[in-house]
N, C-alpha and C positions, 0 to 999 in steps of 0.2 A: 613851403605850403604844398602840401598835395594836390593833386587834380582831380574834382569833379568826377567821380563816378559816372561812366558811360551814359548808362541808361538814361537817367533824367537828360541828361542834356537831349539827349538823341529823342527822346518825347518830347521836351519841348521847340526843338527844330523842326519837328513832322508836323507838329503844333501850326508854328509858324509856318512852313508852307504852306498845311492846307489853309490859313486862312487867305493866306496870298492868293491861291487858287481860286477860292469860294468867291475873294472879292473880284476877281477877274473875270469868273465865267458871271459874276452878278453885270458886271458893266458888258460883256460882250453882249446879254439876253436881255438890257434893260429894253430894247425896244421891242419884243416879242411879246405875246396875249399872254397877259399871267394866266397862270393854272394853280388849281388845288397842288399842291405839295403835301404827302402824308406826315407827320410830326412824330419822333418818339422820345420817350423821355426813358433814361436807363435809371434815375436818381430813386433809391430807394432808401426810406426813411426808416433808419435803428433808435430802438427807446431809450431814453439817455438810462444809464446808471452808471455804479461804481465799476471801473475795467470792465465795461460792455465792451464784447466781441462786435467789431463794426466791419470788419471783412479780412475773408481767409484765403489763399491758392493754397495747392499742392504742399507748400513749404512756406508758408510764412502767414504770421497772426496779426494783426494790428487791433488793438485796443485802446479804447477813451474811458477817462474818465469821467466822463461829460458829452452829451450831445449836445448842452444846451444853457449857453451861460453870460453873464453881463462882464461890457468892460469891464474890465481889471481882476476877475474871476481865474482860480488858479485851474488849469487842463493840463493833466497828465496825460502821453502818449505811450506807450508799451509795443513795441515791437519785438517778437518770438523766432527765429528763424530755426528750422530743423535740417540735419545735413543726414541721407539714409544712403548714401554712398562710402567706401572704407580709404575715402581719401579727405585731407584739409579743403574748404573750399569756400572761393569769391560768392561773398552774396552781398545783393542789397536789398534795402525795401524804404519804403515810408508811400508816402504820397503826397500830391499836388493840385493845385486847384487855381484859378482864374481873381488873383486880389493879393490881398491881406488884410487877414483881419484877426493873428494870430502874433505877437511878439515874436522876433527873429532871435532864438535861444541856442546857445551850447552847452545850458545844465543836465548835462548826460550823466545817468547811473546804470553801470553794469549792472546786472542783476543775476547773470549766470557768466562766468568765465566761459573763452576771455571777453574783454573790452569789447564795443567798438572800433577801431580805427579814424572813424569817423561819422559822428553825431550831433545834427544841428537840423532846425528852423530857419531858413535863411529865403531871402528874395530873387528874382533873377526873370528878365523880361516880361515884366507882367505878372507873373505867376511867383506862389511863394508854396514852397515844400516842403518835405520832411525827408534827410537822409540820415539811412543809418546801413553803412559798410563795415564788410570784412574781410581781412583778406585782396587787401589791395596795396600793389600790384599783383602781388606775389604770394597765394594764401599757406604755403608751404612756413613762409617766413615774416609775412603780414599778420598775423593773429586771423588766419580765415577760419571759418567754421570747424571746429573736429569731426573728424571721421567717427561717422556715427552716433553724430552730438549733437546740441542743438545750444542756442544761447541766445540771450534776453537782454533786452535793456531798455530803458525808460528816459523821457526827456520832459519837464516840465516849462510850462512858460505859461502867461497870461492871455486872455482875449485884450487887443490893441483898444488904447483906450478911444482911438475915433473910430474903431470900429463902428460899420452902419449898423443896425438891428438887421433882421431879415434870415432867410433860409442862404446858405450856400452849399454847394457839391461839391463832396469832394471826390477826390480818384485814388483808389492803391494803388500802388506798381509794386514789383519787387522781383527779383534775377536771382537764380542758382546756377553758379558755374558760365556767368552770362547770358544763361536763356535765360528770358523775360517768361511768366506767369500767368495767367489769369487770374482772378478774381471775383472772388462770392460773397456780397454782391458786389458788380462792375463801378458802383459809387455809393455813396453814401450821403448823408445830409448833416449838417452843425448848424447851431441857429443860435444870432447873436442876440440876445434878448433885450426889451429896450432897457436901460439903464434908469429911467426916471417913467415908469407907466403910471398911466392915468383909467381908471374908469368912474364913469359918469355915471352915478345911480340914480334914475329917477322914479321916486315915491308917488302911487297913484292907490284913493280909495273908495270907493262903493259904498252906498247904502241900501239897501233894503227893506221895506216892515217885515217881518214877519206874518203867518199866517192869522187869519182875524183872532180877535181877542188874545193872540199868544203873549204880548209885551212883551216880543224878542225884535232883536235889530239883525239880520243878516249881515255882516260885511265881508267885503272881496277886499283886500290889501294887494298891491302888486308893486314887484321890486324889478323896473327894467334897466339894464345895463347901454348905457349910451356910447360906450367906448370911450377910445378907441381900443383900450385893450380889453383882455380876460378879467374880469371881477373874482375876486380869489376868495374873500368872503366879506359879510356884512350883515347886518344887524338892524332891522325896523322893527320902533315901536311905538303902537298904537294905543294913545289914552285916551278911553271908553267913558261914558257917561258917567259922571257919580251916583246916577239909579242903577248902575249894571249889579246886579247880585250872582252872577253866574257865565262863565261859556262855557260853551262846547262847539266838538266838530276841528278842533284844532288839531295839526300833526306834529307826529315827535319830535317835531325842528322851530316847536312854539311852546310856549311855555306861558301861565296866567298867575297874574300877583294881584289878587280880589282887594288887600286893602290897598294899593296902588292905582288900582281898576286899570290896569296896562296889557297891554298881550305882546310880545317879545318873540319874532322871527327871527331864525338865524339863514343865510344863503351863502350858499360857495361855489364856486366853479360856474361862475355865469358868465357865457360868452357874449364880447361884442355883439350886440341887437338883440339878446335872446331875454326874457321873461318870465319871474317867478309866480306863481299867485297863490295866495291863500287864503279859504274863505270858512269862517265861523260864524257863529250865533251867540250874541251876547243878551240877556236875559235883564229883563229892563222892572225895577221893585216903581210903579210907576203911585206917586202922592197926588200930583199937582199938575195943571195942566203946563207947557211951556217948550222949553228947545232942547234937544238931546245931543247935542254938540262931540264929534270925536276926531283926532287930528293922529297921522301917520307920519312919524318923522325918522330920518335914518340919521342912527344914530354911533354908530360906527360903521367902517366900510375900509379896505384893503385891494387894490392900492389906493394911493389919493383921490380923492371925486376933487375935478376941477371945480365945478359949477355947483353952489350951494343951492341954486334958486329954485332946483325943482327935488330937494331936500326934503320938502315938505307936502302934505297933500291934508283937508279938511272935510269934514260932509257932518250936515247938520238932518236930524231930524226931528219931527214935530209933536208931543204929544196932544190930539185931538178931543180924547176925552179918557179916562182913567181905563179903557181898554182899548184905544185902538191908537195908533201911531203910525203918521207919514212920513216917509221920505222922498 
């Protein structure tokens, strides 16, 4: 078995001192006046797609398939490396991060000659990374980079099925000719998404009279999402008095079925706490005096609604005399 590629080892060791350090100078100064400490965060957030570029140095590309995916969800990793010197040569790259939450894989596929030498997902104090070398020991005779070449390979594995949900950072690294790199950007973000979400729609509805003598009903419908997650899409609808002869004032995301007497909303992308509303006029053929009764119920909804109880919402109103009506 070959030996571990420098680099990572030697970031994770600098790793581990400085935290040795951190918690040292923390226990030397616990009994000094805290102070403001400035905070920065380098973690900047790439938009998932297919082989999204998630960060680049000088010489080397790393690409996901995915920023953003549920246990047991397949992620492709792509690393590029370029050699602009007229000699074979040592490189490595991948990167590393604080866990796992990634399957530890050696489904490596060349994709530009030569090979790898060595390509894998694997764990190691703490931390779990991604190497992919060339060229070692010896790139003359290790399959290193060609002179004036460049070569590709890809490693697939899954999101760990106890993976937590949540944002993690991640870090490139990567060496040409054993100098280490920099990176654009200096991290990056993966987010494991919950496996079983839930949002919680709850159905609320308004009544109105209309203006005098109108024999219209105003109503305000509203679709709030209670969490905990994103509401991806859903579906309330509202059945209107059997005097309704007409609406209006509805938007392109409702739709009215007169011999039904229903009005049908569609909502998508509604965030934990946030609030859809939608308000029409339905037009009342009024005979007889009595109750004008209309009930809002969601009737599909994406992901699961835990809590059926507030599913539903009611509002009655009055006919007073053959032109006028309370609510």
């Amino acid at each position: 078995m070959r030996n571990q590629p420098f680099l990572r080892q030697k970031t994770l060791a600098v790793r581990a001192l400085a935290t040795a350090v951190t918690v040292a100078a923390a226990m030397a100064t616990a009994a000094l006046p805290a102070t403001a400490a400035p905070t920065t965060n380098t973690a900047v957030s790439a938009v998932s797609a297919a082989n999204a570029v998630v960060a680049q140095s000088a010489h080397h590309t790393l690409e996901f398939s995915t920023l953003a995916a549920k246990p047991g969800d397949t992620v492709t990793i792509t690393a590029t490396t370029t050699n602009d010197t007229g000699e074979p040569t040592f490189s490595e790259s991948g990167f590393f991060y604080e866990g796992a939450i990634l399957t530890d894989s050696t489904d490596c596929t060349g994709l530009q000659e030569p090979d790898p030498i060595g390509c894998e997902i694997s764990q190691n104090s703490g931390y779990q990374s991604l190497d992919v070398y060339y060229g070692y020991p010896d790139p003359d005779v290790d399959g290193g980079v060609p002179a004036n070449g460049s070569v590709k390979a890809s490693i697939t594995t899954t999101v760990a099925a106890d993976a937590e949900p949540g944002t993690y950072t991640i870090e490139p690294y990567g060496a040409i000719n054993t100098y280490p790199e920099d990176f654009t950007p200096a991290s990056f973000t993966f987010t494991v998404l919950d496996d079983n979400p839930e949002a919680d729609l709850a159905v609320g509805l308004q009544a109105t009279a209309g203006p005098a003598a109108s024999t219209s009903i105003i109503y305000t419908q509203t679709a709030t999402n209670n969490g905990p997650d994103t509401l991806a899409t859903a579906t309330v609808t509202t059945k209107l008095p059997a005097r309704t002869s007409g609406v209006t004032g509805l938007p392109a995301t409702c739709g009215y079925n007169n011999s039904a007497k229903t009005v049908t909303c569609t909502y998508s992308s509604l965030a934990s706490g946030a609030a859809a509303t939608t308000t029409f006029t339905a037009k009342q053929s009024l005979i007889s005096l009595g109750s004008l009764p209309a009930t809002a119920t969601r009737t599909t909804s994406s992901p699961t609604d835990p809590n059926p109880a507030n599913d539903q919402a009611t509002v009655s109103c009055t006919v007073l005399t053959g032109l006028i009506i309370t609510c």
